[in-house]
C-alpha positions in Angstrom: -133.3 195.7 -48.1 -135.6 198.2 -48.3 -137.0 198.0 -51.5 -137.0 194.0 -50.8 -139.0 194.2 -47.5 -141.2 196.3 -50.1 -141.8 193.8 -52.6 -142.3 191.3 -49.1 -144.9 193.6 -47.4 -146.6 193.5 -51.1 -146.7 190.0 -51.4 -148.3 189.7 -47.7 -151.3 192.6 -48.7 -152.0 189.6 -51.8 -151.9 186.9 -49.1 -154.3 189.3 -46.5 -156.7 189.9 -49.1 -156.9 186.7 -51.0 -156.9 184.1 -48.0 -159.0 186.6 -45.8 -161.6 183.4 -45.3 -158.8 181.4 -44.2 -157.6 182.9 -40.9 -158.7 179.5 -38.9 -156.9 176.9 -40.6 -153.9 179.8 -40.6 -154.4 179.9 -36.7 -154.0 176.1 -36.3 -151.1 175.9 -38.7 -148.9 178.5 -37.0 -149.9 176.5 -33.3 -149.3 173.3 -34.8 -145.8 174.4 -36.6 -144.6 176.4 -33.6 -141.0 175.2 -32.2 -142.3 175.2 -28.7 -145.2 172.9 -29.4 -142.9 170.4 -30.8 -140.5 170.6 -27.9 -143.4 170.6 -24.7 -145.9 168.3 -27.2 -145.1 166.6 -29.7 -141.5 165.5 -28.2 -143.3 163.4 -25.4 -145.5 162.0 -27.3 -142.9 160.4 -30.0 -141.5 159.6 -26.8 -144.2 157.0 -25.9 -144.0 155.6 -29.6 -140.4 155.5 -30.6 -137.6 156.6 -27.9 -134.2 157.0 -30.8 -136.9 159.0 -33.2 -138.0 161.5 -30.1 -134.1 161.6 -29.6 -133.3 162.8 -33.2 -136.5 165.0 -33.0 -135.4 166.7 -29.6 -131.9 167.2 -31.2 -133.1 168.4 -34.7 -135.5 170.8 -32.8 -133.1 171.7 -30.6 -130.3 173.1 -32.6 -132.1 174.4 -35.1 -134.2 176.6 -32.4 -130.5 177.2 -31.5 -129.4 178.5 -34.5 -132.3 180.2 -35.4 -132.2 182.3 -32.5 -128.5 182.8 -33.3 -129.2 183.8 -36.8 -132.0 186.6 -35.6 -129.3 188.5 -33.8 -127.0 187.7 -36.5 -129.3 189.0 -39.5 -131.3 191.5 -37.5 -134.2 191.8 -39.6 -137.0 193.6 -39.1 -141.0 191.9 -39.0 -143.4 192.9 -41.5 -145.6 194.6 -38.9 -143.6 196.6 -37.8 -141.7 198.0 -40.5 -144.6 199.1 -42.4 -145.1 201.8 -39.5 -141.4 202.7 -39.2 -140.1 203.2 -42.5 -139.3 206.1 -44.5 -140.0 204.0 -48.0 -143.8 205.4 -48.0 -145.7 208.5 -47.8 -147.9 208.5 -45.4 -150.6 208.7 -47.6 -149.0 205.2 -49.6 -148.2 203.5 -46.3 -150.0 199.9 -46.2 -151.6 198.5 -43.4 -151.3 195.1 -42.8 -153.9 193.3 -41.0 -152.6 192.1 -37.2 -153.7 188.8 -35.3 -153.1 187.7 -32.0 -150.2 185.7 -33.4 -148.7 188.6 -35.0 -146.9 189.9 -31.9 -143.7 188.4 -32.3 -140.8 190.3 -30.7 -137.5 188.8 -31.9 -135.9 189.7 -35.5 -137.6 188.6 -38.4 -135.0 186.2 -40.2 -135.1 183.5 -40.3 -138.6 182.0 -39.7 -138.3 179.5 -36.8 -141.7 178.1 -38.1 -140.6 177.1 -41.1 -137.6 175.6 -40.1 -139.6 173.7 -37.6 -141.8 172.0 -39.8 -139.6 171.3 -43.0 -137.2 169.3 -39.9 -140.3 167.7 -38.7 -141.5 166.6 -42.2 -138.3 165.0 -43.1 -137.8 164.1 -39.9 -140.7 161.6 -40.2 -140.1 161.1 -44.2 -136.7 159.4 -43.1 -138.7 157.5 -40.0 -141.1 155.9 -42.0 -138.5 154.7 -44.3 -136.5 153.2 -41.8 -139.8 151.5 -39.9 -140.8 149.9 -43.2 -136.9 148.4 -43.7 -136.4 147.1 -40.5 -140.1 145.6 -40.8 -139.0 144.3 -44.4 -142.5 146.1 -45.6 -142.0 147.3 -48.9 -144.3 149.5 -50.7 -143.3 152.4 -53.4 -147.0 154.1 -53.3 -146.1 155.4 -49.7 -144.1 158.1 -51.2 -146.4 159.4 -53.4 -148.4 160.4 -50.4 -146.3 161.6 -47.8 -144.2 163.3 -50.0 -147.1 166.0 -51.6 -148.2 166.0 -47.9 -144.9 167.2 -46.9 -144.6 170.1 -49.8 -148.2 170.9 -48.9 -147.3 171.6 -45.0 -144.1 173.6 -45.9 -145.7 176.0 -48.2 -148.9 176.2 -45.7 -146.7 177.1 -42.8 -144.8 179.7 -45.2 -148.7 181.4 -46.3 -149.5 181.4 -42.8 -146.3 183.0 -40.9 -146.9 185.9 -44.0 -150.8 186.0 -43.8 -150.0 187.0 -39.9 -147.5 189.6 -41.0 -144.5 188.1 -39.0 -142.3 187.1 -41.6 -141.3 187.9 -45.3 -141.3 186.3 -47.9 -137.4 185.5 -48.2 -137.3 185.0 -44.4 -139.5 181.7 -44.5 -137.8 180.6 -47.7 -134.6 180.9 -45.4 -136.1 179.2 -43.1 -137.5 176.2 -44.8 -133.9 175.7 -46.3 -132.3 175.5 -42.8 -134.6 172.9 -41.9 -134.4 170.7 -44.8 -130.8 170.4 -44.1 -130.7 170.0 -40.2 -132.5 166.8 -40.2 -130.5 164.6 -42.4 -127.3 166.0 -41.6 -128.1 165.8 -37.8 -129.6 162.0 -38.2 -126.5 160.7 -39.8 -124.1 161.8 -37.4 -125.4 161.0 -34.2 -129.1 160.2 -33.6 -129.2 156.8 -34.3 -127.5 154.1 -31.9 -126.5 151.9 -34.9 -124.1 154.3 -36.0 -122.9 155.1 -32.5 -122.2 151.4 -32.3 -120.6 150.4 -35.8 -119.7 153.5 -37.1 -118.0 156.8 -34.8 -117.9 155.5 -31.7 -116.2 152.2 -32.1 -113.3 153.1 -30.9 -114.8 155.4 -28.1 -116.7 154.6 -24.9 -120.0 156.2 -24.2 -118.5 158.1 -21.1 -116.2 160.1 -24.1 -119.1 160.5 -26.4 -121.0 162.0 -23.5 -118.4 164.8 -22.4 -118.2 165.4 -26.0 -121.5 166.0 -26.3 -121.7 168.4 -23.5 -118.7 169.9 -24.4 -121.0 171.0 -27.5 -123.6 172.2 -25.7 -121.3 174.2 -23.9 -119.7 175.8 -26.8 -123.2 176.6 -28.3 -124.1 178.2 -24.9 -120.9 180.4 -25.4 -121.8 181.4 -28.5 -125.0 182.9 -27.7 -123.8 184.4 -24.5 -120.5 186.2 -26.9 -123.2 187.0 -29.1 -125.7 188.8 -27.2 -122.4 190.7 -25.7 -120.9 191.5 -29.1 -124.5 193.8 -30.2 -124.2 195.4 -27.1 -120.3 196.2 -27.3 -121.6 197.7 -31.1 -123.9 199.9 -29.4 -126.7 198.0 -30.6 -129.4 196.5 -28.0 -130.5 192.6 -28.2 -133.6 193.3 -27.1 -134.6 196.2 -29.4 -137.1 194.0 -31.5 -139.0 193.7 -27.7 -139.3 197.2 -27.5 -140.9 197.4 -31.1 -143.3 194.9 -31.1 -144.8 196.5 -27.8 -144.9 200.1 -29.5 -146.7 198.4 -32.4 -148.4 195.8 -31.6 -152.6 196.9 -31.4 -152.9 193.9 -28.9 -150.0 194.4 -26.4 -151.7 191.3 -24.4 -150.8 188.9 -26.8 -146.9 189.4 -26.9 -144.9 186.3 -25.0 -141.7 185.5 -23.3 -141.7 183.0 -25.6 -141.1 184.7 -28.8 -137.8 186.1 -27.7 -134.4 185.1 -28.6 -133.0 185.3 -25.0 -136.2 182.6 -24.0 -135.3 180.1 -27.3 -131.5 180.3 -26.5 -132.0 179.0 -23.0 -134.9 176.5 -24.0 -132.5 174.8 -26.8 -128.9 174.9 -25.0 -130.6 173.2 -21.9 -132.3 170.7 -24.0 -129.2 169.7 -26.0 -127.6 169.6 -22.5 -130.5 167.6 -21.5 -129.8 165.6 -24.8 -126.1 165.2 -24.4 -126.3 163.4 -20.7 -129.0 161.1 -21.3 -128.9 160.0 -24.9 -126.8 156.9 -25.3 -127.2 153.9 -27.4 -129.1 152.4 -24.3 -132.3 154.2 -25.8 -132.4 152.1 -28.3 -134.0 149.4 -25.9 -137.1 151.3 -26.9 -137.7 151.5 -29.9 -140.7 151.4 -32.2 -139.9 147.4 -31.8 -140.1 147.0 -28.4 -142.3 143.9 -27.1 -141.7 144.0 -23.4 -143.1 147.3 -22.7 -146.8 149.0 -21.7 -147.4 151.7 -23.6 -150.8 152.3 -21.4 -147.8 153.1 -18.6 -145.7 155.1 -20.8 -149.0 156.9 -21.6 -150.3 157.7 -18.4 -146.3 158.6 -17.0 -146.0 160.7 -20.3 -149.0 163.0 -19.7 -148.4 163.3 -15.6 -144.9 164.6 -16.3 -146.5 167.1 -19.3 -148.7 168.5 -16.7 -146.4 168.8 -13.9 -143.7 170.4 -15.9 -146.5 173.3 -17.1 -147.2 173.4 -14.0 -144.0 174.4 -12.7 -143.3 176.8 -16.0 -146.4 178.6 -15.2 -145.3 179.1 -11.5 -142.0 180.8 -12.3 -141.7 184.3 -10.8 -141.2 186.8 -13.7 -140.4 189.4 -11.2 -135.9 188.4 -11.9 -135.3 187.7 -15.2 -132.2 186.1 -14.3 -133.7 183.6 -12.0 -136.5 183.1 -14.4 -134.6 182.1 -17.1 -132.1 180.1 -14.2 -135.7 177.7 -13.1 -136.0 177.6 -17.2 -132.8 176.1 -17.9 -132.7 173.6 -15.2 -136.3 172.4 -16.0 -135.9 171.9 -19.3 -132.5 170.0 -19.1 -134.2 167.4 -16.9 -136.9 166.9 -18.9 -135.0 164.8 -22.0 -133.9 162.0 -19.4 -137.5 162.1 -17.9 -138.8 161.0 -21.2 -136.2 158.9 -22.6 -134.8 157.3 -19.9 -137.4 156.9 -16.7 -140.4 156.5 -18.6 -139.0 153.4 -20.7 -138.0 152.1 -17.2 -141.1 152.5 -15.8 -142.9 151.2 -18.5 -140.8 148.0 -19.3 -140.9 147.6 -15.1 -144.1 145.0 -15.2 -141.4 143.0 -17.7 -138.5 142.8 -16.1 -139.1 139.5 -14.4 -140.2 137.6 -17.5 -136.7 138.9 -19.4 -135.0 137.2 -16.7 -136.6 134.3 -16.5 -136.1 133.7 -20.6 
């Protein structure tokens, strides 16, 4: 590994040097491609457009932030940042030093890259949405994917540059990455995400109530596995959180270290949305679709960004002082939040409607 995080921390010196003019657009690719911006953002919003596409995109996200955080304590890898000040590879007088940003100061292991999972999920994610819009629409064009499908190579491989040109990842970790997201989103789509195949295909012969305890029953299990995770390092004598205490000893800007970027906070954040997931999604969400006449999206709009603010609202007011209660008011907020968005918010918004469906 050593001589392969060598040949990485190389690879991120050419990046560095080369792209030095290009640490803007870098900035706004690592916000835009960061798993909690798709599951505080960009999930409410789909919300408001397409209620069975923000369900597969919660779920995709979801797991895969799941497993990623899995995988770090799995792999334990270290970041590029850090490693070039800890390891014995260099002389002192060889050692690089690798240029540090305020979105460098990531403290969980290194592989894989969550980032690049994120986006290559997203990409397809909307790849296989377009596709279906267009069918169900009966609008046929072949150009479409010789747009969106550049577009889509183009975002992966800027999201790889920029998670190395801030020294948080090498190179083989967002290859990793991207992989594991090219595969979540079709093989998560076709089993469950879209109320056409719960209806004709696996649960034909299954209520909804079964599906749903099956569902949780998931969730749980995934929630296990973390938890016998986290407790199998430390039976090993090795310490979960040992990445933390890293990225504080060398990061230059201690400030801009988050809760965020830990394992422990992405474990919680993903179990309680696919818990979230699991009791609200059923093939009653499909009564919202992109399709949908008898609905106001100026009410879905307005309900949409209210609930946005008054769930950062409530994250920012969480004491810090227990860690256990922190993560506790974490859990619980964030397992509310998918039946907030997919199932009062469509209510809401097909409320001024009601009365006409009746009266057809």
């Amino acid at each position: 590994m050593e001589q392969l995080y060598a040949l990485g921390v190389s690879c991120i010196e050419f990046i560095q040097n080369w792209f030095s003019e290009y640490d803007g657009y870098f900035e706004t690719i690592n916000n835009l491609s960061n798993p909690q911006y798709a599951h505080e953002i960009l999930f409410p919003l789909m919300s408001i457009v397409d209620s069975v596409f923000a369900a597969q995109l919660l779920l995709c996200i979801s797991f895969g932030s799941w497993l990623n955080a899995v995988m770090k304590w799995w792999l334990l890898e270290d970041r590029p940042y850090w490693w070039v000040r800890t390891t014995n590879f260099y002389t002192e007088a060889q050692r690089p030093r690798l240029m540090q940003t305020h979105q460098t100061c990531e403290t969980g292991p290194g592989s894989p890259s969550g980032h690049s999972a994120t986006i290559a999920t997203l990409m397809l994610l909307v790849i296989m949405w377009l596709q279906h819009v267009m069918n169900d629409r009966k609008y046929y064009v072949s150009w479409w994917r010789y747009v969106v499908y550049p577009l889509t190579g183009a975002a992966i491989l800027s999201v790889m540059f920029a998670r190395m040109f801030v020294a948080t990842h090498f190179p083989h970790q967002v290859v990793l990455g991207a992989f594991i997201g090219s595969f979540l989103a079709p093989a998560l789509c076709i089993y469950v995400s879209d109320p056409y195949i719960w209806q004709y295909g696996f649960y034909t012969n299954y209520k909804v109530s079964k599906a749903i305890a099956w569902h949780v029953f998931s969730a749980v299990v995934m929630i296990a596995i973390g938890v016998l995770t986290y407790y199998s390092l430390k039976l090993c004598g090795l310490d979960p959180m040992w990445t933390v205490k890293l990225a504080f000893r060398w990061c230059e800007y201690p400030e801009n270290i988050h809760v965020s970027t830990t394992p422990m906070f992405a474990l919680v954040q993903s179990t309680a949305s696919l818990c979230g997931w699991a009791l609200c999604v059923t093939p009653a969400i499909a009564k919202y679709r992109h399709y949908t006449k008898n609905r106001s999206l100026l009410i879905s709009s307005f309900c949409t960004i209210a609930i946005v603010y008054f769930i950062k609202q409530l994250q920012s007011n969480i004491s810090k002082e227990s860690a256990f209660h922190f993560y506790i008011a974490n859990f619980v907020i964030t397992a509310v939040t998918p039946a907030l968005f997919l199932r009062l918010v469509p209510v809401v918004a097909m409320w001024p409607f009601s009365g006409k469906e009746k009266a057809e």
